[in-house]
C-alpha positions as CSV (number, residue, x, y, z in Angstrom):
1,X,-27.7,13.5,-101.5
2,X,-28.6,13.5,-105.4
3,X,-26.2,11.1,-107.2
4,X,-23.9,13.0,-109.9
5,X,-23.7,11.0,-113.5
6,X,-21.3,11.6,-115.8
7,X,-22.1,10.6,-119.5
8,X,-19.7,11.1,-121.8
9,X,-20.0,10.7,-125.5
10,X,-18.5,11.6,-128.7
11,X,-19.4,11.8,-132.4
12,X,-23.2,12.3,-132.6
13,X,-23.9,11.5,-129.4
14,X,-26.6,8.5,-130.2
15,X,-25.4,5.9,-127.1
16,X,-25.1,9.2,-124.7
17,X,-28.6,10.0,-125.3
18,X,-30.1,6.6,-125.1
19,X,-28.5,6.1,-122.0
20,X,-29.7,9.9,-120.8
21,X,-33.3,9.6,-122.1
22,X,-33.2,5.5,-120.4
23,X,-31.6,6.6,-117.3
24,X,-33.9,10.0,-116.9
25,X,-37.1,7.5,-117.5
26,X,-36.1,5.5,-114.6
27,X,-35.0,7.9,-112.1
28,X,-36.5,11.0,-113.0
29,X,-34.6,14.0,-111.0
30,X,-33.4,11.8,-108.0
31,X,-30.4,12.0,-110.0
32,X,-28.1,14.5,-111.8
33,X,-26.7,13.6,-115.0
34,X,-24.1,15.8,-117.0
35,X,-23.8,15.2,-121.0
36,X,-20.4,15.1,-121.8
37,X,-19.7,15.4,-125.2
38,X,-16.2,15.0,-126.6
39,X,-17.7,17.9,-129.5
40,X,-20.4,20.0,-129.6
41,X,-23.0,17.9,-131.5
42,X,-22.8,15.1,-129.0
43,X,-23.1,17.4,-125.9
44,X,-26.7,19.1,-127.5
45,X,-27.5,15.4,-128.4
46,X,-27.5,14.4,-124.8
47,X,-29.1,17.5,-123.6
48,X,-31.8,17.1,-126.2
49,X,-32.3,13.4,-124.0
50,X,-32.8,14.8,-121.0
51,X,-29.4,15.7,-119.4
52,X,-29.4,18.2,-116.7
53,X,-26.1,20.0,-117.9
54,X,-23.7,19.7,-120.2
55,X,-20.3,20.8,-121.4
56,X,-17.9,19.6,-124.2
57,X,-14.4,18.8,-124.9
58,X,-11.1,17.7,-123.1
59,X,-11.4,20.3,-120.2
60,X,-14.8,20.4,-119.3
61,X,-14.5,16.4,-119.2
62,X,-11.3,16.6,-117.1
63,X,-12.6,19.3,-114.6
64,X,-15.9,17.3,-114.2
65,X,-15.3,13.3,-113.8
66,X,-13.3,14.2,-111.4
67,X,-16.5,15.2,-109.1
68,X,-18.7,12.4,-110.4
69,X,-20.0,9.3,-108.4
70,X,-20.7,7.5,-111.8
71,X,-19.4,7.6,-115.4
72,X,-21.4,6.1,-118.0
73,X,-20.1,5.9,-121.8
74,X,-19.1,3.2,-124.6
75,X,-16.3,1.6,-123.5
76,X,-13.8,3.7,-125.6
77,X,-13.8,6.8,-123.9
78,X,-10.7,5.1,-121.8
79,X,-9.1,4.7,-125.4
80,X,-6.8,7.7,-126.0
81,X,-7.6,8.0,-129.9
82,X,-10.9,6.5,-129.7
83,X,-14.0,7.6,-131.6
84,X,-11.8,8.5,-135.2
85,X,-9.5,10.8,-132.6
86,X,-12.0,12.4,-130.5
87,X,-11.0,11.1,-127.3
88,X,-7.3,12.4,-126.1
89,X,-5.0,11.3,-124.1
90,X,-6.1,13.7,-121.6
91,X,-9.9,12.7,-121.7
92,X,-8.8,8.6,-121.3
93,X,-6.7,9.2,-118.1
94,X,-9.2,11.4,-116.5
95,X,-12.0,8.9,-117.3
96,X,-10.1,6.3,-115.8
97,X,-8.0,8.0,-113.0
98,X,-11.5,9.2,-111.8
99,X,-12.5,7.8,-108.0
100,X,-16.2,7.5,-109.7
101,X,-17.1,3.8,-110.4
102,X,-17.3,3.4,-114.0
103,X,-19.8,1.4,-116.3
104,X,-18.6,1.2,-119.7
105,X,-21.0,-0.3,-122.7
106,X,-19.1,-2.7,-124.6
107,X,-19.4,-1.6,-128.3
108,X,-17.1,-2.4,-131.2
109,X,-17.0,0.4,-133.1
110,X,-13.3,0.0,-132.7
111,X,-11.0,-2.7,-134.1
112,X,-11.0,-4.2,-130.5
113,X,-12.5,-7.6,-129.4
114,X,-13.2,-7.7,-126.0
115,X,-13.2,-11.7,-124.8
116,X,-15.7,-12.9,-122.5
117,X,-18.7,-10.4,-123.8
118,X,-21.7,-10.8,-125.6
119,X,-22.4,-9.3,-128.3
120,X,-25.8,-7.3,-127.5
121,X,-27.8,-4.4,-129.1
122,X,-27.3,-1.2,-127.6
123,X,-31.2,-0.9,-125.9
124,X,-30.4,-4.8,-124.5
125,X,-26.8,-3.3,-123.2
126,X,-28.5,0.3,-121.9
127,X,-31.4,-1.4,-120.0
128,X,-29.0,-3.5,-118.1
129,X,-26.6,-0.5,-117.5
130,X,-30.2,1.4,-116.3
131,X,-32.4,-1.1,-114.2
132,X,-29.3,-3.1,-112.7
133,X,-26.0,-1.5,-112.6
134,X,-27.2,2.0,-111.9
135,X,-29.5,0.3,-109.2
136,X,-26.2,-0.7,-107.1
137,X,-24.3,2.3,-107.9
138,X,-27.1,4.5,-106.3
139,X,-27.1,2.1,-103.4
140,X,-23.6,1.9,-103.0
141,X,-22.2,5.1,-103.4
């Protein structure tokens, strides 16, 4: 059974599609990845990177996680009010009340320090989310 991914983005959509156009590079169509943009413009961004499908805003990201063995993002899509407002309430609790495992990038475009992490650049951060993380997830799941 094809694995269903779940990245979800917001603003332009930049870490969604490096993580779409690393993940799609690696694993090709053995697995399904939805874009999930928080606008527009991030959805066509990931879609542009090699996302199967893609839908935007609070419902389609409610409606969807919900069937999704994996969600990928930056960390603040569980952050109602994240991304200058983008992410809702509604978005953060589905993200997070969602049975799929989650693997969340730890950026800091927020005023947020997370303890314990190290602060990497995002293609360090997406090729250990792609050719480790993913790995388990596909063998887990």
């Amino acid at each position: 059974m094809t694995k269903r991914i779940c990245v979800i983005d917001g603003q332009g959509g930049g870490i969604g599609a490096t993580l779409i156009k690393y993940l799609k590079s690696e694993y090709g169509e053995s697995i399904e990845v939805i874009a999930l943009g928080t606008n527009a413009i991030a959805t066509a961004q990931m879609l542009k990177a090699g996302a199967n499908r893609g839908a935007s805003g609070e419902n389609a990201i409610r409606c969807t996680v919900a069937q999704a063995d994996c969600i990928l993002g930056p960390i603040a899509i569980g952050w109602p009010n994240a991304m200058l407002g983008e992410v809702t309430t509604a978005m953060a609790e589905a993200v997070m009340s969602s049975p799929a495992i989650k693997i969340l990038v730890p950026l800091w475009q927020e005023r947020v320090e997370i303890v314990g992490t190290l602060k990497e650049p995002l293609p360090h951060l997406v090729r250990t989310v792609v050719e480790e993380k993913i790995k388990e997830v596909l063998t887990d799941v």
